[in-house]
Rosetta silent file (secondary structure, phi, psi, omega in degrees, C-alpha in Angstrom):
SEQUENCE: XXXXXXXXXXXXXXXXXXXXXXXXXXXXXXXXXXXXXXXXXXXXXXXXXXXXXXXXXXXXXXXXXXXXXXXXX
SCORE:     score description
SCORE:     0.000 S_00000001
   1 L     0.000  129.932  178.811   13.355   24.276  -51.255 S_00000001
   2 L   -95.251  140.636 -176.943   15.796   26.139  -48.962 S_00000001
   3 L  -115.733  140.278  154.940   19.049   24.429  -48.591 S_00000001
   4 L    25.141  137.947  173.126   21.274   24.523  -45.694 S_00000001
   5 L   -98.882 -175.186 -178.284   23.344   28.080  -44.429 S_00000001
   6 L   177.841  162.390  163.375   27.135   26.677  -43.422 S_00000001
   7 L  -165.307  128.005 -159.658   29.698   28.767  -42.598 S_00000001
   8 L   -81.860  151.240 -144.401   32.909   28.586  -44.030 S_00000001
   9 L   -79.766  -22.428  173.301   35.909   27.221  -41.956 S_00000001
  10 L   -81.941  -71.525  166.067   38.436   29.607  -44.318 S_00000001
  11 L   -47.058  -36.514  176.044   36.738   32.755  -44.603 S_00000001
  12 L    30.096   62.866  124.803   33.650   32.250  -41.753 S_00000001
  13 L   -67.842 -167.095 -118.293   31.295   33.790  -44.499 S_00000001
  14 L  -173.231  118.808 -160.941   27.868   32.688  -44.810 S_00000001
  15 L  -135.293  141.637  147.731   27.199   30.041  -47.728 S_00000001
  16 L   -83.505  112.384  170.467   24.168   28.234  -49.085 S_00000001
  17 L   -82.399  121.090 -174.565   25.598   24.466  -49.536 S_00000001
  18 L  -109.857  177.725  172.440   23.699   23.228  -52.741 S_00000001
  19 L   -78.344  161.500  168.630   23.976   20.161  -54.138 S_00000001
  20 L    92.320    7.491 -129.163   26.696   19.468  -57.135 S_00000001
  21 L  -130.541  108.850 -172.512   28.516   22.484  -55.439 S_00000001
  22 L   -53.271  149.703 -176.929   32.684   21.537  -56.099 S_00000001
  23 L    89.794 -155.122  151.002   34.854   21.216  -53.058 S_00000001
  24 L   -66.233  143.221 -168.179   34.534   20.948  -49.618 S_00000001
  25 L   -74.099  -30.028 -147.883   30.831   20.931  -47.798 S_00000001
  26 L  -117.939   11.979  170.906   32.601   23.450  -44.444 S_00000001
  27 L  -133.386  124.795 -175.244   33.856   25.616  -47.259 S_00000001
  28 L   -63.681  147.174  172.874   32.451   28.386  -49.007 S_00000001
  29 H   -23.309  -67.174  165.280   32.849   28.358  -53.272 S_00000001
  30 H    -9.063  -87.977 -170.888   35.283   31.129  -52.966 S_00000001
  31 H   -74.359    4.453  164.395   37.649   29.392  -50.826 S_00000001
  32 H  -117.347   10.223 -167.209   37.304   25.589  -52.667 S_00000001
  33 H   -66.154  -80.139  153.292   37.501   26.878  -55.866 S_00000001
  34 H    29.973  -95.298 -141.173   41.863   26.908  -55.483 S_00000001
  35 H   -76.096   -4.582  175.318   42.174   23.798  -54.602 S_00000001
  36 H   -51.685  -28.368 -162.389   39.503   22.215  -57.320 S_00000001
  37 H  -106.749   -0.257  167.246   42.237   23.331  -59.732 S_00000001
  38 H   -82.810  -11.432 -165.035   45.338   22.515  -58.044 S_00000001
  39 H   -93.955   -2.953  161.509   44.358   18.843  -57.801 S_00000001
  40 H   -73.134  -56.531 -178.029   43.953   18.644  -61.974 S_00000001
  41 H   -55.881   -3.025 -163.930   47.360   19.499  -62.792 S_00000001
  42 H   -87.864  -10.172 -158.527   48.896   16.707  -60.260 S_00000001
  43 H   -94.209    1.717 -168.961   48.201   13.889  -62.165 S_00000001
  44 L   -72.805  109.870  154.259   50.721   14.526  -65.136 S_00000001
  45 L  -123.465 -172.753 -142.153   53.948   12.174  -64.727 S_00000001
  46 L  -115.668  151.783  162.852   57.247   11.010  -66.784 S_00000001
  47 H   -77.278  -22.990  163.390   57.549    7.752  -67.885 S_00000001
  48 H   -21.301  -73.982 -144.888   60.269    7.252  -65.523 S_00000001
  49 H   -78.284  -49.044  164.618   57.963    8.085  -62.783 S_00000001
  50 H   -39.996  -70.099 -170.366   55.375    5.824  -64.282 S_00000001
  51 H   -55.670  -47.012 -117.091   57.887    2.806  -64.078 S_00000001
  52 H  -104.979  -39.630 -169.463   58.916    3.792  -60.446 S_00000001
  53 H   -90.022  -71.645 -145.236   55.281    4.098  -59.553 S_00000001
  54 H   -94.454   11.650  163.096   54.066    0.733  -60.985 S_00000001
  55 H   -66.968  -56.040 -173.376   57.135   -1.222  -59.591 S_00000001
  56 H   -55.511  -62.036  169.025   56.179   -0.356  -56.174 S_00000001
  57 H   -13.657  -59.216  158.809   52.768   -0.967  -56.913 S_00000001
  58 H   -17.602  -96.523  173.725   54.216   -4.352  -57.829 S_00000001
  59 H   -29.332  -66.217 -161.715   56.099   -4.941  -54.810 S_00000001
  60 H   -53.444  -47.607 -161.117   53.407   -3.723  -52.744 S_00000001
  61 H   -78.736  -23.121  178.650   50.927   -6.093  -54.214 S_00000001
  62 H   -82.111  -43.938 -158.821   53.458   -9.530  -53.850 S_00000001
  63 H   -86.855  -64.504  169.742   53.785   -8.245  -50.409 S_00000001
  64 H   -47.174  -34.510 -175.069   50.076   -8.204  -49.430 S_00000001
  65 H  -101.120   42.994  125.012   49.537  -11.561  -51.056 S_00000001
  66 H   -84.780  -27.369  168.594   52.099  -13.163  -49.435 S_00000001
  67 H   -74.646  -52.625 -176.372   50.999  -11.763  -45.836 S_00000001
  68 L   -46.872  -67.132  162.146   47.522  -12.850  -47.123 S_00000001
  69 L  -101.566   25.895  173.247   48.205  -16.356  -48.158 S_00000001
  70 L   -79.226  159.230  176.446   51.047  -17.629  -46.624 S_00000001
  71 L   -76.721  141.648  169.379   51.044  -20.972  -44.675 S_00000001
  72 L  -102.735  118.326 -155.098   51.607  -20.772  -40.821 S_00000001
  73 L  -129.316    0.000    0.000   53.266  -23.679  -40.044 S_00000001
């Protein structure tokens, strides 16, 4: 089975897009490998940053269910 030519949108080489195949589909290997490995390091935070993060969360979530289920009167 032949799979698909593409041609990538950084570089506008000449790609086979296989299945399993990391990154973007319009982007050759080459040019998604980068960003496969910038988006592992991002998720490391502080605990600070934790609390800061799951306040809002909070907030955010009191805020939706109050738009959700409030009375209209």
């Amino acid at each position: 089975m032949s799979f698909p030519i593409k041609v990538c949108v950084v570089c506008s080489e000449e790609f086979e897009l296989k299945p399993d195949k990391p990154g973007f589909a319009n982007r050759c290997p080459e040019c998604s490998s980068p960003e496969a490995s910038e988006a592992v390091g991002k998720g490391k935070m502080d605990a600070e940053e934790r609390k800061s993060a799951s306040e809002a969360n909070e907030a955010r979530r009191d805020a939706m269910k109050n738009l959700l289920y409030r009375k209209d009167s």
